[in-house]
C-alpha angles and dihedrals in degrees: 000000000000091000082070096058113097113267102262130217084252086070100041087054091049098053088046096043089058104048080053104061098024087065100062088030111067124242084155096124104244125161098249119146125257129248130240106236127111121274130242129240126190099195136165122264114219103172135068089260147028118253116243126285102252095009138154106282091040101053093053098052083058102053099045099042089036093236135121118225142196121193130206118196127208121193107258084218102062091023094125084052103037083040095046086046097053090047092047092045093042083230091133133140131241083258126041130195107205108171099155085101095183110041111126081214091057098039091047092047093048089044088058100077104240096116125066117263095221097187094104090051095056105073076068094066132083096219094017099061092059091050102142103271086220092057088052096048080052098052092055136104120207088329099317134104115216096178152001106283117246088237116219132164105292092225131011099169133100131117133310118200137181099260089189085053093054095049087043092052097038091241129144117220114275121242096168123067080232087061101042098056089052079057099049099051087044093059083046099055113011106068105250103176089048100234092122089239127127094232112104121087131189111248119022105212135181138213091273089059089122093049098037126009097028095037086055092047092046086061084072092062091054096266118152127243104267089313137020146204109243117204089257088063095257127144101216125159126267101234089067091062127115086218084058096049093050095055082048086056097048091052088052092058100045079043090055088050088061090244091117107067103254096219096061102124096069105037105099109205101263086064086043088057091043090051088055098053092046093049110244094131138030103202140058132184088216151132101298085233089056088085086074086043089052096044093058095048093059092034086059087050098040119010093198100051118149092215116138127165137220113215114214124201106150097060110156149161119238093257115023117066126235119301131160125196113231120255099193100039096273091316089309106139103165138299130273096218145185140219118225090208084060101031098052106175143026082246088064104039087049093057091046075047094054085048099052086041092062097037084066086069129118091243100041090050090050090052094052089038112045105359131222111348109240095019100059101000138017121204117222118214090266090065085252110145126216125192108227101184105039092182099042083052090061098050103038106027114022100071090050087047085065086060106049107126092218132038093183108055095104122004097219109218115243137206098213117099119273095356086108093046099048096050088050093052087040088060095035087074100036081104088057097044107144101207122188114263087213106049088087083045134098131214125159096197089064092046079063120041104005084102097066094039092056096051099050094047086050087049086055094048090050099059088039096064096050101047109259104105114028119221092276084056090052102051089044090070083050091054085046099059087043079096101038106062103301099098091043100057085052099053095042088047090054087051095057100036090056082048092067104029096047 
């Protein structure tokens, strides 16, 4: 995790830089009118080059929020340097994307007070007032809101599962863990993909099983999302529950049964993907939308596959309800700031407010998502969008897609398999979305030294799943960081939870 990194010089001169020229540059909140320039926009660039001055899409989004706009794209690639560098210079723009979350640069710089916490404004504002409290909770730190959230999908993950292996097998689709493991060891032993040879396993992990799949299975056991409340008030990690260490408990046993590909630690996701195509394994801890992802991959191999897919939003333990543990930090995907050396007055902000607002219309969204109907999409009657120019798409709408407030304002119909279904199953859970408690938190003590925790306990984790250290073993190395950082972060976390809670 970056907020792990040391704090680096680059974040020390940010935060002075701009004490410096936020004292002699306003930011007091006076009532002075705005001016009418355009305004300026520091965005991330996520295609090989920038859209035209003055182009299409541009040129549209003026003319229907009445704003002019100037965009300054920053390389999606070198956006923590180029962004570090700007904070630390003072050279920012009236709006600034900042979607490294979890960059200790960006947080401290945002912590300082030198952007403008917006949560008051909001209420004034016909979409950003509905923006998803939880959202909001999630874009805070330590109770303030420094920006508009990029606002994603709170939680895209479930369970994907062979649907031909189930028919083959006679099985009905799991929605227990209990289920689900007697799933898994049938498509291990029992010949699932009919070829009379002994190659197929239940769940195809990867190397990241401890930080993604796993740490979204363990959410069905009650675990928390990275950290939890206790009942005593404390913010502790999820990895030391006992919630945590019984779902570890339950993936040793499905991997001893041969139903966990032995070899995960060392499959990095693009092998993971591969496996899948090829049948190996029939299910995946993912992104509910990876089923269309997966299909693709083994239409391209074998045009005739039989492959079909089960999406699975409801999984559960007997007795403990459905939960699922936020992908996207509870739907959090970065803030759209603003400096208060650039953004000088309320009557400013409020106009950049006024900007971001519209552009959480129907029509603006449809604009940054699809383009100009006719020209890059057409609509059928059934609501179902086709991109027409492909080509003319990725140059003139794509980079301004990136930088859509909102993901959520229309779910556009496809036409491609199981894209439908999954956006239907992603927003089915939104209601049952575990977020960490910690995320709108500080601690200096994890900016520091959170890193080298983490990787020990998934080291841990790593050698507990395959058999070489038993779960004594395990919490030993717990007890062991206890020292080292681990109890610290606790204690400075509860702090500031109660802090805020208070």
């Amino acid at each position: 995790m970056r907020r792990g990194m040391f704090v680096k010089g680059a974040a020390a001169a940010a935060v002075a830089a701009l004490a410096l020229t936020a004292c002699g540059n306003g930011g007091s909140g006076d009532e002075a009118e705005a001016d009418d320039g355009p305004i300026s926009w520091m965005a991330m660039l996520h295609t090989p080059t920038t859209p035209e001055k003055d182009g299409v899409i541009e040129s549209a989004l003026e003319e229907y929020t009445g704003q002019k706009f100037d965009m300054q794209w920053v390389p999606d690639a070198s956006k923590e340097e180029k962004i570090n560098s700007a904070l630390a210079s003072g050279s920012l723009a009236d709006i600034v994307s900042l979607t490294v979350t979890d960059s200790t640069q960006v947080r401290q710089a945002l912590g300082s007070g030198q952007f403008w916490d917006v949560e008051k404004y909001l209420a004034d504002y016909p979409n950003l007032s509905k923006i998803d409290p939880d959202t909001l909770d999630a874009a805070k730190l330590d109770g303030k809101l420094y920006g508009v959230p990029f606002q994603k999908i709170k939680a895209r993950y479930g369970i994907v599962v062979r649907q031909d292996w189930l028919d083959n097998l006679g099985l009905e689709a799991p929605h227990t863990i209990e289920d689900l493991e007697k799933v898994a060891v049938a498509f291990t032993k029992d010949d699932p993909d009919g070829n009379g040879k002994d190659d197929t396993t239940g769940f195809i992990d990867r190397e990241e099983s401890f930080l993604v799949g796993f740490r979204s299975l363990s959410g069905y056991f009650g675990a928390g999302d990275k950290f939890e409340v206790t009942d005593d008030g404390q913010v502790v990690p999820a990895f030391t529950t006992d919630a945590f260490k019984e779902a570890m408990e339950w993936y040793r046993g499905v991997y001893e049964q041969g139903a966990v590909n032995q070899e995960f630690v060392t499959v990095q996701k693009q092998n993971q993907q591969d496996a899948i195509a090829r049948g190996k394994g029939g299910i995946v801890v993912t992104g509910l939308f990876e089923a269309k992802n997966y299909m693709a991959l083994a239409e391209s191999a074998d045009p005739k596959t039989p492959m079909k897919w089960a999406l699975i939003n409801d999984m559960h333990t007997a007795d403990v309800e459905h939960r699922i543990l936020t992908d996207t930090g509870g739907g959090m995907g970065g803030w759209l700031a603003f400096p208060k050396t650039e953004v000088k007055s309320e009557a400013e902000l409020k106009k950049i407010l006024t900007f971001i607002d519209k552009l959480l219309d129907e029509e603006a969204y449809a604009l940054m998502t699809n383009g100009v109907e006719g020209t890059h999409y057409t609509i059928d009657g059934d609501g179902v969008v086709t991109i027409t120019d492909q080509t003319a798409w990725e140059q003139e709408v794509q980079p301004y897609s990136s930088s859509r407030p909102s993901e959520k304002v229309v779910t556009y119909k496809s036409s491609t398999p199981y894209v439908d279904e999954a956006n239907e199953k992603m927003a089915e859970q939104e209601d049952d979305v575990v977020i960490n408690p910690a995320q709108s938190l500080s601690s200096e003590t994890f900016d520091r030294q959170w890193s080298a925790i983490e990787e020990q306990v998934n080291d841990a984790y790593n050698r507990y799943l395959t058999g070489q250290i038993e779960m004594a073993d395990y919490e030993a190395v717990i007890e062991g960081l206890r020292g080292q950082g681990l109890d610290q972060i606790i204690e400075e976390y509860t702090a500031a939870y109660a802090k805020v809670n208070g």
